[in-house]
C-alpha positions as CSV (number, residue, x, y, z in Angstrom):
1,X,-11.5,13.3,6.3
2,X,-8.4,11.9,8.1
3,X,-9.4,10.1,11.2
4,X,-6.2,11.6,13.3
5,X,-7.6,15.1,12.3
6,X,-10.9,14.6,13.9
7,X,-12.6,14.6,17.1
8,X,-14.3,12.0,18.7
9,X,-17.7,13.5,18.5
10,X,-16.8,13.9,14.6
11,X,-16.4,10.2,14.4
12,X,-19.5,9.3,16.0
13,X,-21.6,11.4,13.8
14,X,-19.8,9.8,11.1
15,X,-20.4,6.6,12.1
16,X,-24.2,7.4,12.3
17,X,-24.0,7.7,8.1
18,X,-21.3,5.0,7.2
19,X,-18.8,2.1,8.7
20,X,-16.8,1.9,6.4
21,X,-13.0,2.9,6.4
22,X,-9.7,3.4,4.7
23,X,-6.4,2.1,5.8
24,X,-3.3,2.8,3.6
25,X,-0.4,0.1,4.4
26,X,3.2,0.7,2.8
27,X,6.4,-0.3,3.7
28,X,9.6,1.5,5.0
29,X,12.5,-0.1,2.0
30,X,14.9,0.5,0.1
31,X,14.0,1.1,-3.7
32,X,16.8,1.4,-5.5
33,X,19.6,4.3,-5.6
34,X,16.4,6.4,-7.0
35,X,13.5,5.4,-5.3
36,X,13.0,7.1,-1.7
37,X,13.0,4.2,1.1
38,X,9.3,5.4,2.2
39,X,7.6,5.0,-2.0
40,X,5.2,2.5,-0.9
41,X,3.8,4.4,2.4
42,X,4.3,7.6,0.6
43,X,1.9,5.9,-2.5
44,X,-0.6,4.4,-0.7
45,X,-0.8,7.3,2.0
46,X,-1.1,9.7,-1.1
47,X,-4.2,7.5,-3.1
48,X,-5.9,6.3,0.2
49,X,-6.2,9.9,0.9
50,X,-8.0,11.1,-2.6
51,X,-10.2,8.2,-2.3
52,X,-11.3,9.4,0.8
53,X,-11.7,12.9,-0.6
54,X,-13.8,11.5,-3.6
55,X,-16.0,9.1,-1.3
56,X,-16.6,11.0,1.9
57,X,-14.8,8.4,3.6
58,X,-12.7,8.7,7.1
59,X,-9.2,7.4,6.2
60,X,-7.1,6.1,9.4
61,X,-3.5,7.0,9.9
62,X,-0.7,5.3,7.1
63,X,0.5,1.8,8.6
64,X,4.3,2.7,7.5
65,X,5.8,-0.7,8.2
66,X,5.0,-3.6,6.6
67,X,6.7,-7.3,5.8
68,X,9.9,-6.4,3.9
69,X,12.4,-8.6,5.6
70,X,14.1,-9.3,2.4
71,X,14.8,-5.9,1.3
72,X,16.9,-5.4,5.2
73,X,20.0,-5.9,3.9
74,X,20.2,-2.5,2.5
75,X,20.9,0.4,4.8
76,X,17.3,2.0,6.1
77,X,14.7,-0.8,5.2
78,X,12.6,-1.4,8.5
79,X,10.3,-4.4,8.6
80,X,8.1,-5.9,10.9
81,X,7.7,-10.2,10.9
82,X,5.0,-11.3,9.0
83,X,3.2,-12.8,12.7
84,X,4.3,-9.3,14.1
85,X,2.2,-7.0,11.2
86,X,-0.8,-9.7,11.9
87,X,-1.0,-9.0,15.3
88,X,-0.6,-5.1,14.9
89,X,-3.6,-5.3,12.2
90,X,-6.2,-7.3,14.3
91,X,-5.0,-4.8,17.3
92,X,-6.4,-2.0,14.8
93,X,-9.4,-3.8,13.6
94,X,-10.5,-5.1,16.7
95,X,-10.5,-1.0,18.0
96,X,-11.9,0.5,15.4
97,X,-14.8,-2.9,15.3
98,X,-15.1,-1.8,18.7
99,X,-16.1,1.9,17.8
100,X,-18.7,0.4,15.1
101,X,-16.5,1.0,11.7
102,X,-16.9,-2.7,10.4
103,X,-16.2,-2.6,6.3
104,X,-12.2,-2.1,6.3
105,X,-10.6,-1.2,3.0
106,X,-6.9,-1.3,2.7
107,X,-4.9,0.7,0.1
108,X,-1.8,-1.1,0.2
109,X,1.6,-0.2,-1.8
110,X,3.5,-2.9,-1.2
111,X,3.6,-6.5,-2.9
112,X,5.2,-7.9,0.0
113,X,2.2,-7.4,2.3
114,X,-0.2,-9.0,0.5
115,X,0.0,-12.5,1.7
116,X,0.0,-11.2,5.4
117,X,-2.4,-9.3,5.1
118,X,-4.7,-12.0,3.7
119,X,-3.8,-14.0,6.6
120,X,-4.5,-11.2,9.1
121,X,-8.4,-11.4,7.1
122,X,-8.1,-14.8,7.9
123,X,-7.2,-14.5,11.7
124,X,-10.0,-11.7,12.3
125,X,-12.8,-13.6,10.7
126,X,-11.9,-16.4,13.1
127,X,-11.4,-14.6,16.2
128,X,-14.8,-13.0,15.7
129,X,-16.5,-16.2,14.8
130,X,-15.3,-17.5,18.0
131,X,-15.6,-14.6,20.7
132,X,-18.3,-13.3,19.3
133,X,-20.5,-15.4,17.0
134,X,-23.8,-13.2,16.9
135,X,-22.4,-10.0,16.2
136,X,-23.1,-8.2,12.8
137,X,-20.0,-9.2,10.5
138,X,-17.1,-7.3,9.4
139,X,-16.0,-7.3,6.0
140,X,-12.0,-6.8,4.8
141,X,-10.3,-6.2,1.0
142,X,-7.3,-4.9,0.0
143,X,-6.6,-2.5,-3.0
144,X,-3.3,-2.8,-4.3
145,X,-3.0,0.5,-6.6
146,X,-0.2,-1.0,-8.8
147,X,-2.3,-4.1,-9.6
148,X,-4.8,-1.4,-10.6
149,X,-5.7,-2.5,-14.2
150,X,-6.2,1.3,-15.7
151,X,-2.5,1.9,-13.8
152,X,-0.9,-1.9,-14.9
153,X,-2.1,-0.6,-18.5
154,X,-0.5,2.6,-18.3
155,X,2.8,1.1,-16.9
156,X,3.0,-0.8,-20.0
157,X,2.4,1.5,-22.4
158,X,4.9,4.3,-20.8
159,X,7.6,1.4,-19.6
160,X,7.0,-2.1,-21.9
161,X,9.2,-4.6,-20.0
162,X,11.5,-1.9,-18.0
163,X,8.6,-1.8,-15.3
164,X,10.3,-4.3,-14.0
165,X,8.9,-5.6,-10.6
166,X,10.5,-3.6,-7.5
167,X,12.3,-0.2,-7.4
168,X,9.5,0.4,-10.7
169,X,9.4,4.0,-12.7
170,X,5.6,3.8,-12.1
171,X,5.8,4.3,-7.9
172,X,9.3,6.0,-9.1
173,X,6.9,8.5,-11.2
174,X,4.2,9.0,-8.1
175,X,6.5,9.9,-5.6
176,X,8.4,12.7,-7.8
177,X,4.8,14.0,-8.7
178,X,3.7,14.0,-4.6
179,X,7.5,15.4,-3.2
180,X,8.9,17.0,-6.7
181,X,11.7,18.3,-4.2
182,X,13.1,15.4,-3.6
183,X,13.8,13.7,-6.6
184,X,16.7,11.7,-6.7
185,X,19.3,10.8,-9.6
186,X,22.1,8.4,-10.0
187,X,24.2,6.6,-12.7
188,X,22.2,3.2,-13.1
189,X,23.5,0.9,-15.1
190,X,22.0,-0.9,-18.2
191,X,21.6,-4.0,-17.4
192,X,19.5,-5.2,-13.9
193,X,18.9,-8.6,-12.6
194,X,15.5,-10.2,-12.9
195,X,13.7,-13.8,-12.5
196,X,15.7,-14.8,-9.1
197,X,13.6,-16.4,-6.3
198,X,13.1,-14.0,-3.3
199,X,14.3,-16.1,0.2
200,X,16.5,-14.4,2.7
201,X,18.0,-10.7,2.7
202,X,21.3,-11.6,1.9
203,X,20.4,-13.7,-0.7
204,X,18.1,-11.2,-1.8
205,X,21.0,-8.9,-2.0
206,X,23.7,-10.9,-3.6
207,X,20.8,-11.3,-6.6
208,X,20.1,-8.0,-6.9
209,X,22.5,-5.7,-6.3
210,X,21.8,-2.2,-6.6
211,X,18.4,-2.9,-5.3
212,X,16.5,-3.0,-8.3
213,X,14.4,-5.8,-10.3
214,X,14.0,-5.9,-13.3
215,X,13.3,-1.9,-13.8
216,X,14.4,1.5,-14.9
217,X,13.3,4.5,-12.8
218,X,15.5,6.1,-15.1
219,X,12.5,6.6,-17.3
220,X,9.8,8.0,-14.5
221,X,8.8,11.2,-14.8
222,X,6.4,13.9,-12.1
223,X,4.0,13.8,-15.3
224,X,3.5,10.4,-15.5
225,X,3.5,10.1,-11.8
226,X,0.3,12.4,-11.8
227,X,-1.3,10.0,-14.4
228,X,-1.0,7.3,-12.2
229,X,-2.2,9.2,-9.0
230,X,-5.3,9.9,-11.7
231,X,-6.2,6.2,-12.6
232,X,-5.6,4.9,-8.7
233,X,-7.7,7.5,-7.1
234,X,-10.8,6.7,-9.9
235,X,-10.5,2.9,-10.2
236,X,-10.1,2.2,-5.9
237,X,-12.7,4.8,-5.4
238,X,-14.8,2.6,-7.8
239,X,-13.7,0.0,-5.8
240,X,-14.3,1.0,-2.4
241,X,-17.7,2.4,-3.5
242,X,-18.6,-1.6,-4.9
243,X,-17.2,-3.3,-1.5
244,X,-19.4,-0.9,0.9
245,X,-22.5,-1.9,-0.7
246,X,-21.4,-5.5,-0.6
247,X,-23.0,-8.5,1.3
């Protein structure tokens, strides 16, 4: 059930039976001269939705843009400042809180949003402590799918150490399986960076080149990419289904 395909009167009756909620948050980035800039929105977007079909669970409209102000030296790659995605997630929160959803579970596809959005938790909790210190409390957790341990597994075995860390053939292997018309192909070469300290864009650039760390998309495949879609949905489902009946 997507929330921007409902009514209001849907959500309502909905809210009558659960509060809980899914939010998939990517990133808009480059990933490599294989990867399509919009993998991690296009990942999480993709899983948050089967989740929501196997729970019964509204799922709210994909946050596209996350914190990826390293990656914006490559042509494409938007990003949003790390204070700038805080503010834009306790807007949502504090909205959707308003309407009476209070357990928020993100399916997030980007590594670079994890520490912001931790803080964003952080900055809710207090906010509400303050304004609002009697009201019922509202719980947050984010589900990374490629930190998945059924999906980490699998990467392993398919990929050993050509997983690499960004640009991977796992998210490489989901997005040919969800838009098999748009897989892309290049020359790669054999050798990619790895190991470097992320700090600025340029830096982040100068290190690694082509866009890639540390991986070979070269080896994805739409098969394996439906594997992967597989073990997310079941093990976040799992998951979601453990946080909603949490204290």
């Amino acid at each position: 059930m997507l929330l921007q395909l409902s009514t209001w009167q849907e959500i309502e009756t909905y809210l009558e039976r659960s509060q809980g909620i899914i939010l998939p948050i990517g990133s808009t980035e480059q990933h490599g001269p294989t990867g399509l800039i919009g993998t991690d929105a296009i990942c999480a977007e993709a899983i948050a939705r089967g989740v929501g079909e196997a729970t019964q669970t509204i799922v709210a409209p994909t946050i596209n843009v996350g914190m990826a102000l390293h990656h914006t030296a490559f042509p494409g790659t938007i990003s949003l400042r790390p204070s700038t995605l805080i503010q834009v997630l306790k807007d949502y929160l504090t909205c959707l809180n308003r309407s009476g959803f209070n357990r928020f579970f993100f399916i997030n596809g980007h590594g670079g949003n994890i520490a912001t959005l931790k803080a964003a938790f952080a900055e809710i909790y207090y906010d509400l402590a303050l304004s609002l210190p009697d009201a019922p409390p509202i719980r947050c957790r984010v589900g990374n799918w490629f930190m998945c341990g059924s999906v980490y597994k699998l990467a392993k075995e398919l990929y050993g150490r050509e997983e690499g860390s960004h640009a991977t053939p796992s998210e490489v292997a989901l997005t040919q399986y969800l838009y098999p018309d748009f897989i892309k192909t290049a020359s790669l070469p054999p050798k990619v960076a790895s190991g470097y300290p992320i700090y600025s864009a340029t830096d982040f650039r100068s290190h690694y080149p082509d866009g890639r760390m540390g991986s070979n998309p070269d080896l994805a495949t739409p098969e394996q990419g439906k594997q992967f879609y597989e073990r997310a949905v079941k093990e976040l489902s799992s998951k979601y289904l453990e946080f909603l009946s949490s204290d």
